[in-house]
C-alpha positions as CSV (number, residue, x, y, z in Angstrom):
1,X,0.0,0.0,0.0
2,X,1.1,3.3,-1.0
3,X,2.1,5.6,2.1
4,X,0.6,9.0,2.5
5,X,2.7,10.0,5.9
6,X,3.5,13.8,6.1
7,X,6.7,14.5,8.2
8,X,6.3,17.5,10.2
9,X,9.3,19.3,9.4
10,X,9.5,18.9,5.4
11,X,6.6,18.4,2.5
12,X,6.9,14.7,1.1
13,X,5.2,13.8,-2.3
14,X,4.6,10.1,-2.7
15,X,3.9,8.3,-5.5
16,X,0.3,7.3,-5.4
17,X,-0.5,7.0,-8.5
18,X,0.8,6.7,-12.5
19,X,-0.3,10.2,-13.9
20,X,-0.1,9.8,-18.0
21,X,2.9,9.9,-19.3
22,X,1.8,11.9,-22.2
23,X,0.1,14.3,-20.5
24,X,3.0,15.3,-17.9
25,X,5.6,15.5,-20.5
26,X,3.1,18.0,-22.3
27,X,2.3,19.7,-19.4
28,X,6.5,19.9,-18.1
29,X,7.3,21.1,-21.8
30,X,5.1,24.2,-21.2
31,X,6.9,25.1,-18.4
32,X,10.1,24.2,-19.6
33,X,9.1,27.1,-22.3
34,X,9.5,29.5,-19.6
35,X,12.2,27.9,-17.9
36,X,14.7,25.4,-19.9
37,X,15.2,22.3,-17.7
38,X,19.0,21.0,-18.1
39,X,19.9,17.6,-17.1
40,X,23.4,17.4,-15.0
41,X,25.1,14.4,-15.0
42,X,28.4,13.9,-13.1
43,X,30.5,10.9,-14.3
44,X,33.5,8.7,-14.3
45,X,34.8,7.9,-17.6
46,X,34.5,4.5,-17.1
47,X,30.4,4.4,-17.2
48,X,31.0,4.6,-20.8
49,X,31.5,1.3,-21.0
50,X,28.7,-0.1,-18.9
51,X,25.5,-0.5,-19.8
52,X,23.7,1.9,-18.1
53,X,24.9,5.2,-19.6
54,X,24.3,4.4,-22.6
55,X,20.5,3.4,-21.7
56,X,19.9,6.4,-19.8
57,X,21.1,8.8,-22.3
58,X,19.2,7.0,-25.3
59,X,16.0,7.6,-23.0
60,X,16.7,11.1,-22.2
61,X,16.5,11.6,-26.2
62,X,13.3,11.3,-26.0
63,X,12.1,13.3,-23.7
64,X,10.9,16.8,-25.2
65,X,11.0,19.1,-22.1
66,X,14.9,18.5,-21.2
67,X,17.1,21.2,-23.6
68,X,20.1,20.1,-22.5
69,X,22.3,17.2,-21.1
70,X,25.9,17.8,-19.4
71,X,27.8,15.2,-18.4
72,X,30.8,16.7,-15.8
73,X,33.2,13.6,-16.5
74,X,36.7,12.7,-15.0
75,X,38.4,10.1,-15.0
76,X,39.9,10.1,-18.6
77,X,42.8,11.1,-20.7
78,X,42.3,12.9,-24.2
79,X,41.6,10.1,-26.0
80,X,39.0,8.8,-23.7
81,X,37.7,12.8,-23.7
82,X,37.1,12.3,-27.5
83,X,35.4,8.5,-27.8
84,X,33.3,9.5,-24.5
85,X,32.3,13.1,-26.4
86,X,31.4,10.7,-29.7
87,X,30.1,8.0,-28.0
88,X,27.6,10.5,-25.7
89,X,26.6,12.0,-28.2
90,X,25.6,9.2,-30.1
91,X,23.5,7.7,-27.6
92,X,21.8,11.3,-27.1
93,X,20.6,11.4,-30.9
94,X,21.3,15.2,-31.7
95,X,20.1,16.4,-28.0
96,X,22.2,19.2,-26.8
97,X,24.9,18.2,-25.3
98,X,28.0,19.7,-23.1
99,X,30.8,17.6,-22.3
100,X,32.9,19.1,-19.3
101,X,36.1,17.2,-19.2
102,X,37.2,17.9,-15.4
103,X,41.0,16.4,-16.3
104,X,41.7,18.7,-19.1
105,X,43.8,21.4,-18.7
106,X,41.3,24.3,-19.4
107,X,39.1,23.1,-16.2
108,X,42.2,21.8,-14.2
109,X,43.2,25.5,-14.4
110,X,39.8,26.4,-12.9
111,X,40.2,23.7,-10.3
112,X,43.5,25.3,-9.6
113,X,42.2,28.9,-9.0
114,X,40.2,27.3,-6.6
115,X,43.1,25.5,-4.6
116,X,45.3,28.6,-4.9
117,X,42.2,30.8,-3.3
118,X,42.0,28.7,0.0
119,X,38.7,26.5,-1.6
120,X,39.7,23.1,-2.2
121,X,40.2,22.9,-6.3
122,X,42.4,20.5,-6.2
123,X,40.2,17.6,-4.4
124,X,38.4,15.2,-7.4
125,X,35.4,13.4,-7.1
126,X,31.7,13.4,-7.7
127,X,31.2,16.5,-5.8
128,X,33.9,18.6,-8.0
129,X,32.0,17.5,-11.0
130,X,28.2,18.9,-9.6
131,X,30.3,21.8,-8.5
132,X,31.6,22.4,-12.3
133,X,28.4,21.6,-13.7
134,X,26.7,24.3,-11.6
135,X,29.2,26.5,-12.1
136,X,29.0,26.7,-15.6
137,X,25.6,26.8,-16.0
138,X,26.1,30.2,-14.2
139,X,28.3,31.2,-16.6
140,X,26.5,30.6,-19.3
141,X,23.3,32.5,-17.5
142,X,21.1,29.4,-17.9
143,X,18.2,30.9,-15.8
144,X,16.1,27.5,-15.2
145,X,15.9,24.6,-13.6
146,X,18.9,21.9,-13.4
147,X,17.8,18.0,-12.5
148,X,20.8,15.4,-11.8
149,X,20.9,11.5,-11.0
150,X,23.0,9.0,-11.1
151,X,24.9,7.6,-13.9
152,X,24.9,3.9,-12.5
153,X,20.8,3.1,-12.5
154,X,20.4,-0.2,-14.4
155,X,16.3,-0.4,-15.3
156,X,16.0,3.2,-15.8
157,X,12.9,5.1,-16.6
158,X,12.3,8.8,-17.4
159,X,9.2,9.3,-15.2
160,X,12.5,9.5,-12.7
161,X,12.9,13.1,-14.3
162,X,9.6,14.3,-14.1
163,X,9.1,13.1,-10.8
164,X,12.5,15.3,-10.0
165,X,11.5,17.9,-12.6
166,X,7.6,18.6,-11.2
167,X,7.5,20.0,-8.0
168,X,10.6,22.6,-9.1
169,X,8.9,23.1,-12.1
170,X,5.1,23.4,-11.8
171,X,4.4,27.4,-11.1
172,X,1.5,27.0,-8.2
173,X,4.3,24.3,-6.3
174,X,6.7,26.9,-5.0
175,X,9.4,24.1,-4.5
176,X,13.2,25.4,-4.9
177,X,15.5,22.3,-3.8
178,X,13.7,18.6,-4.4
179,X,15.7,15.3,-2.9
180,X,14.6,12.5,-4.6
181,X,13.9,9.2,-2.8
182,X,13.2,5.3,-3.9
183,X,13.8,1.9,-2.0
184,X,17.5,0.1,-2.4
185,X,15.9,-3.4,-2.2
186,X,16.2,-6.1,-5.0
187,X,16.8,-9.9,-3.8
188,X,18.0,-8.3,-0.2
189,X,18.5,-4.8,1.4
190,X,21.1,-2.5,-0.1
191,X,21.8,0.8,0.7
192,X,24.4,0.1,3.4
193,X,25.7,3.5,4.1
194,X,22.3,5.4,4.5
195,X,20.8,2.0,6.6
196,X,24.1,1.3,8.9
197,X,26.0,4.6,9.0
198,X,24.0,7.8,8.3
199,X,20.4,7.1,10.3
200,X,22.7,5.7,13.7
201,X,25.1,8.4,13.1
202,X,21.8,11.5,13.1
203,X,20.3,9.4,15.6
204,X,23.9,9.1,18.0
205,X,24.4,13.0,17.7
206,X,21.1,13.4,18.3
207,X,21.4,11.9,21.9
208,X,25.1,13.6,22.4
209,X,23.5,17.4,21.6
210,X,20.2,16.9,21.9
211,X,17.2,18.1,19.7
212,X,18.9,20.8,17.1
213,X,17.0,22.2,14.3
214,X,20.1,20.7,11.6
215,X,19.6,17.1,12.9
216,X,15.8,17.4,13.1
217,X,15.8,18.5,9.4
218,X,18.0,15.5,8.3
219,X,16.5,12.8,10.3
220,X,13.2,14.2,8.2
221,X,14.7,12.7,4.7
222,X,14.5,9.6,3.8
223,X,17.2,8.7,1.6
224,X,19.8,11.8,2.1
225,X,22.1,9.9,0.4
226,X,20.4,9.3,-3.0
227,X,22.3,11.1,-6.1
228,X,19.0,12.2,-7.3
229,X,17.7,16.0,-6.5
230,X,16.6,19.1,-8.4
231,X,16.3,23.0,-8.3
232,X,16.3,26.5,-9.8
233,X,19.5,26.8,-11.2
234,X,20.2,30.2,-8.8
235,X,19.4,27.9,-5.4
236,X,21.9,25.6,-6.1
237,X,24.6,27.5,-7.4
238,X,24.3,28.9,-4.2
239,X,25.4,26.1,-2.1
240,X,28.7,25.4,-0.5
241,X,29.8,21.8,-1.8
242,X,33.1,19.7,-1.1
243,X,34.5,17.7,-3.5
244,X,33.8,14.4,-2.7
245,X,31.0,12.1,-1.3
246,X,30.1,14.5,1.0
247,X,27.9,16.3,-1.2
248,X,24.5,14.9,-0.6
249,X,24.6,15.7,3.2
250,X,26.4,19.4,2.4
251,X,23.2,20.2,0.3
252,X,20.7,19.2,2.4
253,X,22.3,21.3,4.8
254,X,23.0,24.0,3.0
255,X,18.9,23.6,2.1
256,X,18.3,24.1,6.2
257,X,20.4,27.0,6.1
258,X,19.2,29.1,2.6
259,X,15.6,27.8,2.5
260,X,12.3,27.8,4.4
261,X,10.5,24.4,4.8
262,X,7.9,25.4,2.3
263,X,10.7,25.8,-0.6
264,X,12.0,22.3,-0.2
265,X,10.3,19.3,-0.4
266,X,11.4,15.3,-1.0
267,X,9.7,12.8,-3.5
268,X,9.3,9.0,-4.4
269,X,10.4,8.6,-8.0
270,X,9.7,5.2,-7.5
271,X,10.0,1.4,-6.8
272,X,13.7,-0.6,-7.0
273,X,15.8,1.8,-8.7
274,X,18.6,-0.5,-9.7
275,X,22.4,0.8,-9.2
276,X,25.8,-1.3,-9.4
277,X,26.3,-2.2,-5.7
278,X,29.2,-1.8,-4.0
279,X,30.1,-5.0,-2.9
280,X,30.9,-7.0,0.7
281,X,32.5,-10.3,0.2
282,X,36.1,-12.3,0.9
283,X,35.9,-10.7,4.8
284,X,36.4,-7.1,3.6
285,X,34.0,-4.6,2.3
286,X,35.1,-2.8,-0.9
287,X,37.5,0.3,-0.2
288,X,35.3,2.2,-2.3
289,X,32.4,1.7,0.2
290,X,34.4,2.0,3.3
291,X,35.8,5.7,1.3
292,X,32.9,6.9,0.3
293,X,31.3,6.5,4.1
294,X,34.1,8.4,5.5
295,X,33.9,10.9,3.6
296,X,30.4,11.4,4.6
297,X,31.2,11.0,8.4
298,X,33.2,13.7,8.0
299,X,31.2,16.0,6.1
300,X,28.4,15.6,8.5
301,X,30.5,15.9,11.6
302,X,31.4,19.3,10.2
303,X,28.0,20.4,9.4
304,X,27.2,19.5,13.0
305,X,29.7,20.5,14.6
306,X,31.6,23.3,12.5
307,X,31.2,25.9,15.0
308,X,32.2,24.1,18.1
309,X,35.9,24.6,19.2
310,X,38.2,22.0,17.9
311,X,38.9,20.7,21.5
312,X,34.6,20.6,22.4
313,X,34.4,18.6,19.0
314,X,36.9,15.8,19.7
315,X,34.9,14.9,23.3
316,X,31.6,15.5,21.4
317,X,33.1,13.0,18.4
318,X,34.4,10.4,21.0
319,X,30.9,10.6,22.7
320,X,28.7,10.6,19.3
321,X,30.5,7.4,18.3
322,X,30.2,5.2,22.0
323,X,26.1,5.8,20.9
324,X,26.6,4.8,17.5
325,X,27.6,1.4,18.3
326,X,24.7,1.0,20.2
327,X,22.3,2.3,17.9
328,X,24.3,0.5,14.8
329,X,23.4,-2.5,16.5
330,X,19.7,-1.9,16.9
331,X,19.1,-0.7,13.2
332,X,21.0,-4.0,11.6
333,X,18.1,-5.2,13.8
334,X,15.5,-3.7,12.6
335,X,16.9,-4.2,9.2
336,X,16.8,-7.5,9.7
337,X,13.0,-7.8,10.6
338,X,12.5,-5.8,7.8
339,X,14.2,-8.8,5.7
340,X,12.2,-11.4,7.3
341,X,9.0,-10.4,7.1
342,X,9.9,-9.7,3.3
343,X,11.7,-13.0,2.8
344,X,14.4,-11.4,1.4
345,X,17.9,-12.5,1.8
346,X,19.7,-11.0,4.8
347,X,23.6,-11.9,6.1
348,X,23.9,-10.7,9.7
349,X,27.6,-11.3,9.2
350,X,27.9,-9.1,6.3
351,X,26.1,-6.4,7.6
352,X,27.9,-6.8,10.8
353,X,31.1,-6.3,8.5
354,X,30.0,-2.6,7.4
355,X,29.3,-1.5,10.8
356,X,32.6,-2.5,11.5
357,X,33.7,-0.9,9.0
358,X,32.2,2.3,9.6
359,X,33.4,2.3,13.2
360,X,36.8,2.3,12.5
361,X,36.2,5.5,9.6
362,X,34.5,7.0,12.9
363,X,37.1,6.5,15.5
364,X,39.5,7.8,12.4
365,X,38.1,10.4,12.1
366,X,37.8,11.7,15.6
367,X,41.9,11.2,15.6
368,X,42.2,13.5,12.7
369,X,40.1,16.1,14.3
370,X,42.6,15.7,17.0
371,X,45.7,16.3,15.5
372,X,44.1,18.6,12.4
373,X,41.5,20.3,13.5
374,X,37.4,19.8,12.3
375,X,37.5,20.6,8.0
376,X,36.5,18.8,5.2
377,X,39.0,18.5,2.2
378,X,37.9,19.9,-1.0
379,X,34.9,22.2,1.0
380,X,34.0,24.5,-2.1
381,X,32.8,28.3,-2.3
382,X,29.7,28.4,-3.6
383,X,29.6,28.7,-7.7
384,X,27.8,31.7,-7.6
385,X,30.4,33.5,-5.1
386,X,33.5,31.8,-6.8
387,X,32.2,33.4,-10.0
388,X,32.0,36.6,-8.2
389,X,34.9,36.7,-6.4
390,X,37.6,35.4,-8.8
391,X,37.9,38.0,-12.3
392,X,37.8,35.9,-15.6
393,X,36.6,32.2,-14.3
394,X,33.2,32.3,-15.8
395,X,35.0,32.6,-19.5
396,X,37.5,30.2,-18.3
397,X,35.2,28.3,-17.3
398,X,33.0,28.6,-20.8
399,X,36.7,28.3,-22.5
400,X,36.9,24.8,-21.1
401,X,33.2,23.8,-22.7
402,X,33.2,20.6,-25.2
């Protein structure tokens, strides 16, 4: 049965029903006439040669109310620069496309600026490519709306972008910053990092500090790790970023911070989106996994605690993570009822594994904040301000446009 449950603190749409397909894509083109709707999709090069780009970009052809596609890429050499420009461009079927090649030297130099003015330009990762992506859509004064998602979603389906698109879109909605939302669950429970680190974690700091606007407003989201969200392209050029996987939590809280509750909202854009999963196995989780969670520790740490003096953060740290064993514990249990009563497959040991492992990226982290202080590498000025602030990066920025 669909659920209709409001959270107090932050408008939800579910999906209750299959509007026609037709009739929203009309009805999104018309507002698209009054404000183009470009599609940002951040990317390693080596997506190109698995099998959902391509799928996802052939679909995006199709759909009339999107005016432009632009895939922020790293992870490549020139050669792999041109084949990924032909092979994109293929697969999008004369849609415009704008390649931003984060390795070349054009936009290395713009990364550079960054790192030489104190804001983390140096630091790669899937962050540094939403950050370029935003930032040149500034540049180039695209005045609309700007939808992302993942790269990775194996039975995609473009009612995803509508879903994102709507709520943004549609003039009577008001909506400025949408956070998309689905279920990780195929044969068993995925989503490992959101499940077994992030809602412990909110819950842990919640005990340590007590009821805070910042952790009431996360706890409210459902997924706040899903790569899926949406805006007007002036809200999100005005958020403060970092580089890396930090950048889902870093915009919802840069949303608390910017926005009222009535210009935000999250929505279901559906049932068993299907990503590549990270995987567990051989007695050790995948260092991608165990990277990408630390990252987030840290970036939500900071959020939390930024302005707490560095020696308050390390006790507050060292106390947050003696509750987050506890509470890991109870939510692999929960998770495991969940399985049960599903019949899906569930491996205590395994999940077990990743709380592990996030324990240790915890207690690392609350030595690094003892010896380096509370910061996260790569944190980004906004796009907006950088382009303010630094003379000549918006046509270096344009310069470096493929």
């Amino acid at each position: 049965m669909a659920d209709f449950y409001q959270h107090a603190r932050l408008p939800t749409l579910q999906h209750l029903a299959t509007p026609d397909s037709t009739a929203r894509e009309a009805e999104l083109s018309g507002y698209a006439s009054q404000r183009p709707i470009a599609l940002l999709l951040p990317a390693l090069h080596a997506e190109v040669d698995r099998p959902a780009l391509p799928v996802i970009l052939n679909a995006v052809s199709q759909v009339p109310y999107v005016s432009e596609v632009i895939l922020s890429m790293n992870g490549m050499n020139e050669a792999q620069m041109i084949s990924a420009h032909s092979l994109c461009s293929k697969w999008l079927d004369g849609k415009k496309m704008t390649l931003l090649w984060n390795d070349g030297p054009a936009l290395q130099a713009v990364h550079h600026r960054l790192t030489d003015a104190g804001w983390g330009g140096h630091y790669t990762g899937k962050g540094a490519n939403i950050w370029m992506g935003l930032a040149y859509l500034q540049a180039a004064k695209h005045g609309g709306i700007v939808v992302s998602h993942d790269t990775d979603i194996m039975n995609y389906s473009p009612s995803l972008l509508a879903k994102l698109c709507y709520p943004v879109a549609h003039p009577k909605l008001g909506y400025r910053f949408v956070k998309g939302y689905y279920s990780r669950v195929a044969d068993r429970l995925y989503g490992r990092v959101t499940r077994l680190l992030i809602f412990p974690l909110i819950q842990a700091f919640q005990e340590v500090l007590g009821a805070q606007p910042l952790l009431e407003h996360l706890e409210a989201f459902r997924y706040p790790l899903s790569g899926e969200f949406a805006g007007d392209a002036e809200t999100l050029a005005g958020f403060m970023i970092p580089s890396a996987w930090g950048l889902e939590i870093a915009m919802l809280c840069e949303a608390h911070r910017q926005l009222p509750i009535a210009e935000m909202c999250q929505v279901d854009i559906g049932f068993h989106y299907e990503h590549r999963h990270r995987q567990l196995g051989a007695g050790q989780l995948e260092h991608g996994l165990v990277s990408a969670a630390a990252d987030v520790a840290r970036c939500l740490s900071f959020q939390i605690l930024h302005d707490a003096q560095e020696r308050a953060a390390e006790s507050l740290l060292k106390l947050v993570l003696e509750r987050y064993r506890a509470r890991a514990a109870e939510w692999m249990d929960r998770y495991e009822h969940v399985a049960l009563i599903n019949g899906l497959t569930y491996d205590r040991a395994e999940e077990g594994l990743a709380i592990q492992a996030f324990t240790e990226a915890l207690q690392a982290l609350v030595q690094t904040v003892a010896t380096e202080g509370l910061r996260v590498p790569g944190m980004r000025l906004a796009p907006t301000l950088a382009l303010e602030k630094l003379p000549g990066l918006r046509q270096e920025i344009l310069a470096g446009v493929l």
